[in-house]
Rosetta silent file (secondary structure, phi, psi, omega in degrees, C-alpha in Angstrom):
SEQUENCE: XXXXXXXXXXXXXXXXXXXXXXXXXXXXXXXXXXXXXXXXXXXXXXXXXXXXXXXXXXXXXXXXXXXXXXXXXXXXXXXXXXXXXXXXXXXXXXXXXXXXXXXXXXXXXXXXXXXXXXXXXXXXXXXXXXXXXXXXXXXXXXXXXXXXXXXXXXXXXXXXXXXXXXXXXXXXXXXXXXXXXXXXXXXXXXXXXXXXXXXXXXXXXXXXXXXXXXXXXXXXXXXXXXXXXXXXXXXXXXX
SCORE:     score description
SCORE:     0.000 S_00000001
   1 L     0.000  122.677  163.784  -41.635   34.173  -58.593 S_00000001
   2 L   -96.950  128.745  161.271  -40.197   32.766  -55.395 S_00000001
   3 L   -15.789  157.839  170.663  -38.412   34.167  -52.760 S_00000001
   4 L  -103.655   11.854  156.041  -35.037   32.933  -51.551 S_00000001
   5 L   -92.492  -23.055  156.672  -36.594   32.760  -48.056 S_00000001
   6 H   -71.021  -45.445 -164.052  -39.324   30.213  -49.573 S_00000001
   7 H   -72.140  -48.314  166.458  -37.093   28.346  -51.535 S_00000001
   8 H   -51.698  -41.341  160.629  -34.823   27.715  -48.728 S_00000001
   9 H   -34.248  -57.495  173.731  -37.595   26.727  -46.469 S_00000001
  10 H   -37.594  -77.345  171.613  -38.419   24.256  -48.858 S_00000001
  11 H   -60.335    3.107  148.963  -35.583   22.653  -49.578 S_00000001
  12 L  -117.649   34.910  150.188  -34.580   22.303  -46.522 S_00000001
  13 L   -67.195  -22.430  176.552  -37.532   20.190  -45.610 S_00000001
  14 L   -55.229  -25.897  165.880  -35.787   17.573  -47.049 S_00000001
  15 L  -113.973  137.294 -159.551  -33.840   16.738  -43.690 S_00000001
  16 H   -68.218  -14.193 -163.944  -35.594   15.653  -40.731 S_00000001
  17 H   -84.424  -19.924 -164.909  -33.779   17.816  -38.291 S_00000001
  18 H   -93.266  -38.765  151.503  -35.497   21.083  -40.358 S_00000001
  19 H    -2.980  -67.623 -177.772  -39.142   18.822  -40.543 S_00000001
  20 H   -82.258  -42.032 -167.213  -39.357   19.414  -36.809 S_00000001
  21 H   -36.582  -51.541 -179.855  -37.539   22.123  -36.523 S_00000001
  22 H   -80.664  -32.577 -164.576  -40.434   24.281  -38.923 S_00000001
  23 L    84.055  -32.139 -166.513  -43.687   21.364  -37.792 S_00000001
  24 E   -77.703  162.639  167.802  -43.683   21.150  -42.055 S_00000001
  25 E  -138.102  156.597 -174.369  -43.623   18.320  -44.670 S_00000001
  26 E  -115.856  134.749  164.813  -43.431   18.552  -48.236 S_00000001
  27 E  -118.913  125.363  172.308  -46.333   16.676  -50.800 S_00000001
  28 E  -136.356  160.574 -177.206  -45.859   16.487  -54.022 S_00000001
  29 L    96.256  139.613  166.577  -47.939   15.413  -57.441 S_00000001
  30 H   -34.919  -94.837 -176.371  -51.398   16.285  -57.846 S_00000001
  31 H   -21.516  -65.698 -155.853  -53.338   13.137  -56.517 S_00000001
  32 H   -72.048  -30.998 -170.511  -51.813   13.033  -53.475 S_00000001
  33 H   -56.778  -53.745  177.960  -51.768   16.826  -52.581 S_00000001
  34 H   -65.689  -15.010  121.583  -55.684   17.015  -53.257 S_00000001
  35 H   -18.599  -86.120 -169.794  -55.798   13.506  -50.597 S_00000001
  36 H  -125.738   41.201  127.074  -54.964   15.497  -48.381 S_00000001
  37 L   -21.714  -48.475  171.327  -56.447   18.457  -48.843 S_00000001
  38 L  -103.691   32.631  164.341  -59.263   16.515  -47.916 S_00000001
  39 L  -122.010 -166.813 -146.531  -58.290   15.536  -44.650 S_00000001
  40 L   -88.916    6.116  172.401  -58.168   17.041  -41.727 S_00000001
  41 L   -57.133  148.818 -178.393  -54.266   18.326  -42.090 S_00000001
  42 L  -119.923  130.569 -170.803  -53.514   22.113  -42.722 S_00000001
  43 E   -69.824  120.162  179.232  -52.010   23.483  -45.769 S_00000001
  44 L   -86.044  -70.030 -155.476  -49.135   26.109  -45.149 S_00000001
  45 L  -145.889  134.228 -176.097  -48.464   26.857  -48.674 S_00000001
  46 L   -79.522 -162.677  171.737  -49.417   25.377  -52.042 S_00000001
  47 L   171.704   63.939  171.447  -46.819   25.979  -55.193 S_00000001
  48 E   -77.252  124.941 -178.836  -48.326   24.989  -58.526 S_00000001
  49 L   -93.641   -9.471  156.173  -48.093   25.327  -62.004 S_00000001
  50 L  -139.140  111.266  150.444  -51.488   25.499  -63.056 S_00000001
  51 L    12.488  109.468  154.876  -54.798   26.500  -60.592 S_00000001
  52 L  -154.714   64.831 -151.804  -57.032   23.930  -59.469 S_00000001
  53 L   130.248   76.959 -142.403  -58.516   25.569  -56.515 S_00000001
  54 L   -98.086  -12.319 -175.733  -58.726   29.120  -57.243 S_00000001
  55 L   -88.913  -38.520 -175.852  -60.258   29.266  -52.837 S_00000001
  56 L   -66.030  132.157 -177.606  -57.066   28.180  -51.458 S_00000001
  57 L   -79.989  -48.122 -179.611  -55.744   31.687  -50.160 S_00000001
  58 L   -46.837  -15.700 -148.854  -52.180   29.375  -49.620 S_00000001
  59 L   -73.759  136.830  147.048  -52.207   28.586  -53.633 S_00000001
  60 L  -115.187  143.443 -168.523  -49.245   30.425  -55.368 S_00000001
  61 E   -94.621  106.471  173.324  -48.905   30.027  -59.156 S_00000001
  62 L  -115.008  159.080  168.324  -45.265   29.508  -60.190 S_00000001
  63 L   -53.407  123.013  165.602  -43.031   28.621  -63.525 S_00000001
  64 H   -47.807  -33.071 -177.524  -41.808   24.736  -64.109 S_00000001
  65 H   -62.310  -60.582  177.973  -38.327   26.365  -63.683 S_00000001
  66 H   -56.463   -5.245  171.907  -39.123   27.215  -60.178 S_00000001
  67 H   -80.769  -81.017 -179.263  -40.928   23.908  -59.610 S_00000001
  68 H    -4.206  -46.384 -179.583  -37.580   22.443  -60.507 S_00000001
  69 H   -62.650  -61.914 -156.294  -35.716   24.304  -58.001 S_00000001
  70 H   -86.833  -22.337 -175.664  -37.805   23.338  -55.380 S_00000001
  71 L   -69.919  130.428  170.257  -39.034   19.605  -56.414 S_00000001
  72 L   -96.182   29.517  178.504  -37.111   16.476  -54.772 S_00000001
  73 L   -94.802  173.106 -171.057  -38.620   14.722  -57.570 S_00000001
  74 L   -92.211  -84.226 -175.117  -36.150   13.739  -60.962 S_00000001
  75 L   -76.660  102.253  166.884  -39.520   14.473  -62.855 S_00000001
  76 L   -47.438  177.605  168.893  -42.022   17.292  -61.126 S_00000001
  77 L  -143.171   51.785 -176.029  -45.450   16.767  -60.956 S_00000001
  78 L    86.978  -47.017 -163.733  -46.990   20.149  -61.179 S_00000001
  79 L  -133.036  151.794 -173.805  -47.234   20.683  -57.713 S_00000001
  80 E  -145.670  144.422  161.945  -45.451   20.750  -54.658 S_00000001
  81 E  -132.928  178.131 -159.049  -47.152   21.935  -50.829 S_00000001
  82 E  -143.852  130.288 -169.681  -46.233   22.211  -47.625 S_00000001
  83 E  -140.543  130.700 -164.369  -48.234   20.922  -44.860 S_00000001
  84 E   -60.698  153.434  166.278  -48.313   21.501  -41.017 S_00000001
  85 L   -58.971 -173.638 -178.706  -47.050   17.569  -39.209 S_00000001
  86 L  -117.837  166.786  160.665  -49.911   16.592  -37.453 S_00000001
  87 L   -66.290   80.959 -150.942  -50.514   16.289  -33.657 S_00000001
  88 L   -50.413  149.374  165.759  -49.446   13.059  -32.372 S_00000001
  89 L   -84.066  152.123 -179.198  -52.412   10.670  -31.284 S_00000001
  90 L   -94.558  152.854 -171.117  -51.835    8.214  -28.261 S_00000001
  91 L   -78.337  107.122 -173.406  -51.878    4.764  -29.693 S_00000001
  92 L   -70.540  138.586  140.149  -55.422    2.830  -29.200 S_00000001
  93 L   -83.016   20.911 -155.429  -54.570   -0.801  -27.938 S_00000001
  94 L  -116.097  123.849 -177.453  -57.488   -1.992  -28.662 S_00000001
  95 L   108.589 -165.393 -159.034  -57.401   -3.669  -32.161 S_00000001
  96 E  -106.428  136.640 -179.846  -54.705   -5.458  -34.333 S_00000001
  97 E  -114.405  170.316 -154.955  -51.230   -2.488  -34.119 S_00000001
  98 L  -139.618  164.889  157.957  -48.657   -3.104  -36.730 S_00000001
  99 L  -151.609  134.574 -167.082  -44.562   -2.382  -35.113 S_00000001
 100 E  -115.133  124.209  146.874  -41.708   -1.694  -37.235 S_00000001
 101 L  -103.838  113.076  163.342  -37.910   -2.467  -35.890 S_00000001
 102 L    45.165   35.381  139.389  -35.864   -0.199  -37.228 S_00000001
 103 L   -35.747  115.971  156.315  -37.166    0.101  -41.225 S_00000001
 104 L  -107.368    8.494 -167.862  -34.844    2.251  -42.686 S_00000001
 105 L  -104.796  132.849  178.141  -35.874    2.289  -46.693 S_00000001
 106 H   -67.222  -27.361 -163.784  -38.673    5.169  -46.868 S_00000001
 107 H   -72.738  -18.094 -161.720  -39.915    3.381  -49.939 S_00000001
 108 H  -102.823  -54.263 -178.341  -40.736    0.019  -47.762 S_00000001
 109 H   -63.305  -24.597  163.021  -41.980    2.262  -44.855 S_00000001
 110 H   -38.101  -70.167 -172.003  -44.383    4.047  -47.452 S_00000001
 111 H   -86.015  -10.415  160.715  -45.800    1.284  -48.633 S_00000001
 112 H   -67.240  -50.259  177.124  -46.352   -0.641  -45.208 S_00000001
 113 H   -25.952  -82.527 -168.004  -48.435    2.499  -44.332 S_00000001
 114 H   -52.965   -8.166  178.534  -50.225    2.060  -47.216 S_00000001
 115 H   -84.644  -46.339  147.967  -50.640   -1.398  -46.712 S_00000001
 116 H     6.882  -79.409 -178.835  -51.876   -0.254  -43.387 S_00000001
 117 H   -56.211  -54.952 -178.574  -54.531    1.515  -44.725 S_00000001
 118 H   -44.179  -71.467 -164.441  -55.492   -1.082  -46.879 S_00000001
 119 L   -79.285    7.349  169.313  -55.878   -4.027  -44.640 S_00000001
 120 L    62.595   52.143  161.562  -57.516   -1.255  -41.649 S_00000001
 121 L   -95.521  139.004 -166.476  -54.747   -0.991  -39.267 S_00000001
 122 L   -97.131  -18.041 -166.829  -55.482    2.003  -37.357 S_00000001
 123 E  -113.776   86.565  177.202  -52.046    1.964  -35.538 S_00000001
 124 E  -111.637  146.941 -171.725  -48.402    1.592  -36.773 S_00000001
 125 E  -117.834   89.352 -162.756  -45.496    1.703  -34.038 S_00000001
 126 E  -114.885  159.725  174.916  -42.031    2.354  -35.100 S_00000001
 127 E   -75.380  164.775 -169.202  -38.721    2.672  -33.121 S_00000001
 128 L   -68.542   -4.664 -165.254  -37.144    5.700  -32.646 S_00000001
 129 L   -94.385  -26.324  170.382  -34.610    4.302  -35.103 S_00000001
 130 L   -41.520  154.058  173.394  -37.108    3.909  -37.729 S_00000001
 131 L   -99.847  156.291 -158.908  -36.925    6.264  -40.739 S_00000001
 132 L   -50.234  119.129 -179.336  -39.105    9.713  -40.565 S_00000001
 133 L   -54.886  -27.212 -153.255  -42.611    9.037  -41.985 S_00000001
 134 L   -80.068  -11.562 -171.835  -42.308   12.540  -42.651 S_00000001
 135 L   -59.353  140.286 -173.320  -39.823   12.029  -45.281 S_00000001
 136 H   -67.412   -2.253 -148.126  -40.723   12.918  -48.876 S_00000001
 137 H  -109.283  -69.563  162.246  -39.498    9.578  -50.255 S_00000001
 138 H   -70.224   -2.899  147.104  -42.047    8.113  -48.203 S_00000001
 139 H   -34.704  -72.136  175.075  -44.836   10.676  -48.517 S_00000001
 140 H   -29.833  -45.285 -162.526  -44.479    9.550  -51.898 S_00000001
 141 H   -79.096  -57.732 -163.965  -44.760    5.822  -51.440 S_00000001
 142 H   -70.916    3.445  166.080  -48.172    5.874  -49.260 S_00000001
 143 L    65.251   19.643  156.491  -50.135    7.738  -51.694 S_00000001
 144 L   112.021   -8.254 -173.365  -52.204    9.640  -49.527 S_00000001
 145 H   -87.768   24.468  172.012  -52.618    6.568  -46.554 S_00000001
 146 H  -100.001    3.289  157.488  -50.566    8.530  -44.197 S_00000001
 147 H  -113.970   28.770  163.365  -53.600   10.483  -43.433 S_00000001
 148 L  -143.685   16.488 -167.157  -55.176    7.394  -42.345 S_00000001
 149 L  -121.346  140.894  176.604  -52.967    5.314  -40.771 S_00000001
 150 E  -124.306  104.210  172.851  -51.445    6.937  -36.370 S_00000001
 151 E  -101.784  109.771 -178.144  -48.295    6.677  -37.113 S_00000001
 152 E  -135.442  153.777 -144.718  -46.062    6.851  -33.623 S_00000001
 153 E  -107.342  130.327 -144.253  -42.738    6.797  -33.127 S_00000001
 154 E  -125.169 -152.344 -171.487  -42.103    5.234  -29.321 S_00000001
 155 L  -114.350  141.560 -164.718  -38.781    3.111  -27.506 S_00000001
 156 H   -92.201  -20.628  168.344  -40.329   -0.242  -29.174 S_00000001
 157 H   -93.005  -34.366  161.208  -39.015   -2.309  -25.949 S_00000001
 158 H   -30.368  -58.777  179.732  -41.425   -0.351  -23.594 S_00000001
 159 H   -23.551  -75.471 -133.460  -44.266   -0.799  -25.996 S_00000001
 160 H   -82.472  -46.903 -154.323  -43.878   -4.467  -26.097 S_00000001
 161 H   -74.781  -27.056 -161.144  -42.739   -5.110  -22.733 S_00000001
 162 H   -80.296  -28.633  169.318  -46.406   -2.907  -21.359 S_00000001
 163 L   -12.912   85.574  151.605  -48.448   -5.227  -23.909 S_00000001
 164 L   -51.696  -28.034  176.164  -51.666   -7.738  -23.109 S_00000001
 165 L   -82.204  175.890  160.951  -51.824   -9.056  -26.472 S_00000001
 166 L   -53.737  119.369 -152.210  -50.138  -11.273  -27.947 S_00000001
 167 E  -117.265  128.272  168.353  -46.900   -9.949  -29.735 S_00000001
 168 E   -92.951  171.269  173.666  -46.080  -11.925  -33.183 S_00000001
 169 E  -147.060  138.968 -176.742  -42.807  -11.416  -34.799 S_00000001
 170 E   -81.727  103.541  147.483  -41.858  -12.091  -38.156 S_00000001
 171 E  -120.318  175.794 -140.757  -39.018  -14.857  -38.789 S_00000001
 172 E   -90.259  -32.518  178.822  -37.595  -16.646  -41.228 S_00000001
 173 E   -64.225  -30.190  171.962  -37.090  -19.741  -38.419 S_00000001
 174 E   -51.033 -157.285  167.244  -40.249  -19.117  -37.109 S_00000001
 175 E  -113.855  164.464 -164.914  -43.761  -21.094  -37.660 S_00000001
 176 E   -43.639   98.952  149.462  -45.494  -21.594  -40.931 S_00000001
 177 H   -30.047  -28.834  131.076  -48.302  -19.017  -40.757 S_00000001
 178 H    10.594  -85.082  175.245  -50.123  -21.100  -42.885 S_00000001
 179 H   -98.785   37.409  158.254  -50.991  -23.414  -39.991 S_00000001
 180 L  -113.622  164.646  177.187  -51.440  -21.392  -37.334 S_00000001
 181 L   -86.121  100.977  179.136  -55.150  -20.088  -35.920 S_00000001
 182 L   -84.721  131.952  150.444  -54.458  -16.264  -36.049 S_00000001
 183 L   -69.055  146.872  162.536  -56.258  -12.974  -33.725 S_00000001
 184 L   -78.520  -16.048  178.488  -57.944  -10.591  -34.863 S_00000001
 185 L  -115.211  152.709  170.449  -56.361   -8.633  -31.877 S_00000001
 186 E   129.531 -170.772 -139.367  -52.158   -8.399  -30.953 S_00000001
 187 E  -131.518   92.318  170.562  -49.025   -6.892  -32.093 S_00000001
 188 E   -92.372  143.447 -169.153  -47.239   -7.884  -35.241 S_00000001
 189 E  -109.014  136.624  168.838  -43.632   -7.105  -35.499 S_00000001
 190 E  -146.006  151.998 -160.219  -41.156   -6.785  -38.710 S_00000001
 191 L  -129.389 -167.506 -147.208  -38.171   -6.071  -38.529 S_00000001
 192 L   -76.065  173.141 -176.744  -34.849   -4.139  -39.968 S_00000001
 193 L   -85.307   -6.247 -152.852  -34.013   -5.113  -43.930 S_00000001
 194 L  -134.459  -52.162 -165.555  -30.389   -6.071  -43.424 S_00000001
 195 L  -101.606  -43.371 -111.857  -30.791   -8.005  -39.445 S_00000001
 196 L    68.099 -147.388 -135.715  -34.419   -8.117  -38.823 S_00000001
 197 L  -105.696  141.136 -162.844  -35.867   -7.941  -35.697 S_00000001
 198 L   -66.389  166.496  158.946  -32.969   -6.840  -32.819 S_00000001
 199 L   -66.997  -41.006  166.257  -32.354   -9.163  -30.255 S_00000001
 200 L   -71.828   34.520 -169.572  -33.641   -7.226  -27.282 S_00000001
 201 L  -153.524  -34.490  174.423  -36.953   -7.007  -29.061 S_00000001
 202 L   -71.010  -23.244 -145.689  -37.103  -10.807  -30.240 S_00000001
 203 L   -90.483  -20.513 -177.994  -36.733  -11.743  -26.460 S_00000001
 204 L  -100.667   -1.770  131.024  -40.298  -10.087  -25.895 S_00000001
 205 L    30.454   64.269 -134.343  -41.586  -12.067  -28.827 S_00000001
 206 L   -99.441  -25.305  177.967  -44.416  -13.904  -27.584 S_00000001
 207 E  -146.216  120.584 -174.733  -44.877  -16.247  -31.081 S_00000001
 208 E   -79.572  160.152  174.784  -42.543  -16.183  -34.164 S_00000001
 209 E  -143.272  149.012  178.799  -44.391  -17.077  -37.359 S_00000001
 210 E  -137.035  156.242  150.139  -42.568  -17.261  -40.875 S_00000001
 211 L   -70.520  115.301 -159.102  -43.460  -17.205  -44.348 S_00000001
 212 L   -68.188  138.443  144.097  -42.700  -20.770  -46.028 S_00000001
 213 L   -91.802  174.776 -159.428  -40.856  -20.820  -49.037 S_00000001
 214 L  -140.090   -7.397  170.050  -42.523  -23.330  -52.053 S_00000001
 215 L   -59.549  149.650  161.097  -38.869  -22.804  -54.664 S_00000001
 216 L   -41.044  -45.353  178.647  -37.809  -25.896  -55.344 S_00000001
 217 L   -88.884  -22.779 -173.532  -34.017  -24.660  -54.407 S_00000001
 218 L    46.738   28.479  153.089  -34.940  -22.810  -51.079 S_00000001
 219 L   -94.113   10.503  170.151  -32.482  -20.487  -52.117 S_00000001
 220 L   -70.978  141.819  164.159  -34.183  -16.980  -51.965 S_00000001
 221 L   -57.005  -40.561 -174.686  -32.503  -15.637  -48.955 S_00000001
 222 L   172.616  172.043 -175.362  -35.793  -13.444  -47.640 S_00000001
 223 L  -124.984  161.975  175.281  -38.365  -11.273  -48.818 S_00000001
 224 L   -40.968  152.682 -172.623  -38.777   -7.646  -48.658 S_00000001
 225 H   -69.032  -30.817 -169.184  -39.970   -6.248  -45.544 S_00000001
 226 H   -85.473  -46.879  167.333  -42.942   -4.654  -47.237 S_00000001
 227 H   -57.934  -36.753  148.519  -43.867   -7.730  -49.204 S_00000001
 228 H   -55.442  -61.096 -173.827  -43.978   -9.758  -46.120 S_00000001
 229 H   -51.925  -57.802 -166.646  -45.865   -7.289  -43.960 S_00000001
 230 H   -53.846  -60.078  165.990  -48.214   -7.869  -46.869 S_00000001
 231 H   -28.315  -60.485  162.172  -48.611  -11.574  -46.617 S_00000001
 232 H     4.225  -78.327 -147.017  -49.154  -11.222  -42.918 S_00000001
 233 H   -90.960   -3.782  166.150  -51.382   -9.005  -42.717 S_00000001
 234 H   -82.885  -28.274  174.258  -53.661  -11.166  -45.094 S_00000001
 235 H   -87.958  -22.627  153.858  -53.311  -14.004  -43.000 S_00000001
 236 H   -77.451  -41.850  158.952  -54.464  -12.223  -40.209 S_00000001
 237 H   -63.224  -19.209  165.961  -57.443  -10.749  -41.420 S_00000001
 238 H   -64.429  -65.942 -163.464  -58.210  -14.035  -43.468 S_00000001
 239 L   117.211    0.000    0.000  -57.846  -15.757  -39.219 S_00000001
């Protein structure tokens, strides 16, 4: 049975000002909770409807009605924890960094993490404007890479302006990635869903690059932010 001093905690993880306020984030669904379990992150309090670590001292066994209460899912998924934020890490510069302007859909910041992970960027940079990794809607979306990806959130014209590498930026005017000779080291940029990348932030821009389109009509307007980031980041580790 839960408390009405738990359940409020929970649920009001759900808004970023109560995130920081408490240090917690809410994980939910099996897979990912047991992710990261096994990393180095620390479990406040588990909330399950059936056992599957009988060691965790944090586990408590609750009803699906009480998952319900507490889930920001439509459909639960057994389980729901609570997990301390992590300690931000200083940003290595050493390596290829990823930079977000001002992403605001958690589901498209989700999955660049996970794309992150994937293609073995150690760094993503977002503006302070960005939306909260910590959010459950994007918890969801990475699937467990947000305990492999140092994710920090900085003023995005500082960054850029303190930079040695080379800063790319994604536009639709830019040049064909295709034909350019890509690093393995530098700073790729993507930018908001609705303008793209602000104008004080294009200006430190050091090479624009775009994805071509091949329709016949050249009428798709643009592609998702996340779905770009993917192409990218293939053509940079491809060179």
């Amino acid at each position: 049975m839960l408390s009405k001093s738990q359940i409020k905690l929970i649920t009001s993880l759900k808004q970023k000002k109560y995130r920081q306020q408490h240090g917690f984030f809410v994980v939910e669904g099996l897979k990912t909770i047991k992710e990261l379990l096994e990393s180095s992150l620390e479990l406040y309090a588990l909330y399950t409807t059936e056992s599957f670590d009988a060691n965790l001292s944090a586990e408590v066994l609750i009803s699906e009605t009480d998952l319900k209460r507490i889930s920001f899912l439509t459909t639960p998924n057994k389980a729901l924890a609570i997990f301390r934020m992590p300690t931000p890490k200083a940003v290595d510069y050493n390596g290829f960094i990823v930079a977000l302007d001002d992403v605001r859909d958690p589901g498209n910041l989700g999955t660049i993490i996970r794309l992150c992970d994937w293609f073995g960027i150690k760094d993503l940079v977002c503006s302070t404007a960005t939306v909260d990794c910590f959010n459950p809607k994007v918890i969801q979306a990475t699937m467990g890479s947000i305990t492999r990806v140092n994710i920090s959130y900085l003023d995005l014209e500082s960054f850029l302006k303190n930079q040695n590498q080379p800063v790319f930026g994604a536009f639709m005017e830019g040049e064909n990635v295709y034909k350019n000779a890509l690093p393995d080291q530098g700073v790729l940029v993507m930018g908001n869903e609705a303008n793209g990348i602000s104008e004080a932030v294009e200006n430190l821009i050091t090479k624009k690059v775009s994805i071509p389109r091949f329709g016949e009509l050249q009428a798709t307007e643009s592609l998702n932010v996340a779905t770009a980031t993917a192409i990218l980041l293939s053509e940079f580790k491809r060179g």
